[in-house]
C-alpha positions, 0 to 999 in steps of 0.5 A: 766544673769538672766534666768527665766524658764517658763512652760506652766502652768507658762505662763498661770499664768503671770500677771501685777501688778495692780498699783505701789508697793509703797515700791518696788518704795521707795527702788529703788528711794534710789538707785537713789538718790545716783547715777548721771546717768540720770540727764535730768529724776531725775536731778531736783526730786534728788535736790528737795528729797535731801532738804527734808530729814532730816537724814534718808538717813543714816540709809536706807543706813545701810540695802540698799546699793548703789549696790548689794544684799538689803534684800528681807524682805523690798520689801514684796508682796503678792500672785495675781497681788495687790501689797500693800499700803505703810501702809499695806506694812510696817506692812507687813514688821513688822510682818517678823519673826526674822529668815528671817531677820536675815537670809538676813542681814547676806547675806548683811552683806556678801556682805559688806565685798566682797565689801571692797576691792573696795570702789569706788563702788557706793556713800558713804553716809557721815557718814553712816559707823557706822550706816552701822554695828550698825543698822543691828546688832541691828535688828539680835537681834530682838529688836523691836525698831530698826524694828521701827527705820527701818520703820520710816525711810522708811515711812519718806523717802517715804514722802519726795521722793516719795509721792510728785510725786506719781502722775507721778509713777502712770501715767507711770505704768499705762501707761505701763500696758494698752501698755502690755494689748494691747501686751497681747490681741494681741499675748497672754501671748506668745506676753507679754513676747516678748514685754517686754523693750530690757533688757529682751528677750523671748526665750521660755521657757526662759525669760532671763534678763540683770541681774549683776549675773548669776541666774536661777529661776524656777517658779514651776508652780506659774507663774510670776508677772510683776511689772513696776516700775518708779524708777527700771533702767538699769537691772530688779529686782527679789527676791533673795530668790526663795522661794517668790512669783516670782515676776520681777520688770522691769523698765517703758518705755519712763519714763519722768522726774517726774515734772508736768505741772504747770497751765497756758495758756494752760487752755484756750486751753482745754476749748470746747467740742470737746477737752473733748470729746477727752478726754472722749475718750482716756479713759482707752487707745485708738491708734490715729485712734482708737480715730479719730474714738471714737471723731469723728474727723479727723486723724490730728485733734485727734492727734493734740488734743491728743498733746495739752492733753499731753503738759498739762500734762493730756494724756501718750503717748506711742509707742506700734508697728507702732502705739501709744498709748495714756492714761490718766495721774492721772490729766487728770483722776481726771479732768474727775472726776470733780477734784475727788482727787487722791489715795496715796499709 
């Protein structure tokens, strides 16, 4: 169990990270890839990201093993509630100094060898072994060129499994955040932590987690940054080093599979100015009453047009309490844009 200890100067500095952590997104969904659980929600993007890739599976296997520690330095963060860009968190994670990563690749390197009295743990990546040892031992040299080879790889990797579905990653933290902001707005930063997803309980001054082993984090008066995450599942994720910015990395609720609605006949059912105007007033995230009343429409009416939105893959809708809530997707704010295009990580 993780149990994190939250003063009350702590819980006046919890927060929700902006938007999705592109590397936080990247680690997680290798871990994914290998795994077989949850086929319905990344059955189709796991046989789809596999026929991209082209070798680097092997060498993120070397530093991010199937389970357990993976070391902090490829997940960097910065102090407030913005996360960084993919490019901005790979020169980040460049500019680690030498003893850090040293330091952390001999805590894997540690973990590797409690794990080989059990080698049914996890997925194996055919042919990873050697990389397994090599690439690791080349970056505790300090050598620029395999911090390289480290970096394009992720950057490749990215590319070929998370980029295409940016989009839906999107859509769901940000559906996320406007459910936590409505908890948040409700019952204070008290009502944020009780509203978390099951595997993590509020029992002040306590926030306590499913975690694979037993840990204490003291915040120290630094707060605590909430980082949803599409690919973060079963239990969340903290910094294994307590020195960090505190950061929990939590899976999103009711997450979908990352597939997106193909244009066709539901085009004709969003042409009128009464489904715009729905649209228009779901805005940054409205209950169904609270967008009968915005459209002007009826209770029924609202939620059938609010339907029609979701199937084309325009409007989240999330159950926050008795009631939900809907948002916009990535498309259906980039339709209200005039077709803008959208921001990549």
């Amino acid at each position: 169990m993780l149990r994190i200890h939250v003063s009350r100067l702590d819980l006046s500095r919890v927060r929700m990270a902006t938007r999705p952590d592109a590397l936080w997104e990247t680690i997680l969904s290798f871990h994914r890839l290998r795994d077989r659980r949850a086929s319905s929600v990344f059955g189709k993007w796991r046989t789809e990201s596999r026929a991209r890739l082209n070798g680097e599976a092997q060498l993120l296997a070397a530093v991010v093993p199937p389970r357990g520690y993976f070391p902090d330095f490829l997940t960097p963060s910065q102090e407030g509630a913005e996360p960084f860009g993919l490019d901005v968190g790979m020169e980040a994670l460049r500019d680690t100094p030498a003893d850090r990563v040293q330091a952390e690749l001999e805590l894997l390197a540690a973990g590797r060898v409690r794990q080989r009295a059990d080698r049914s743990v996890g997925q194996r990546v055919a042919g990873s072994g050697r990389t397994s040892a090599a690439l690791p031992a080349a970056l505790m040299e300090d050598r620029a060129e395999p911090l390289s080879r480290l970096i394009g790889a992720l950057r490749s990797y990215h590319h070929a499994a998370v980029e295409p579905y940016w989009p839906h990653i999107r859509a769901s933290v940000e559906a996320e955040r406007a459910v936590r902001g409505r908890a948040l707005l409700d019952g204070g930063a008290d009502g944020l932590l009780a509203t978390l997803p099951p595997m993590i309980r509020w029992r002040s001054p306590v926030l306590e987690a499913d975690y694979p082993v037993d840990r204490d984090l003291h915040l120290d008066g630094r707060g605590l940054l909430l980082q949803p995450s599409f690919f973060c599942r079963g239990t969340p994720v903290v910094y294994r080093d307590p020195s960090l910015p505190p950061v929990l990395v939590y899976p999103v609720t009711n997450p979908g599979a990352p597939v997106f609605a193909e244009p066709g006949p539901w085009l004709g059912r969003l042409v009128g100015h009464t489904r715009s105007a729905v649209l228009q007033a779901i805005g940054n995230g409205c209950t169904t009453s609270e967008l009968a009343r915005r459209a002007g429409v009826s209770l029924a009416s609202a939620s059938q047009h609010a339907s029609v939105l979701r199937e084309a893959g325009l409007v989240l809708t999330l159950r926050h309490g008795s009631s939900v809530l809907h948002t916009l997707t990535p498309l259906g704010g980039s339709l209200l844009r005039g077709g803008a295009p959208l921001a990549l990580p």
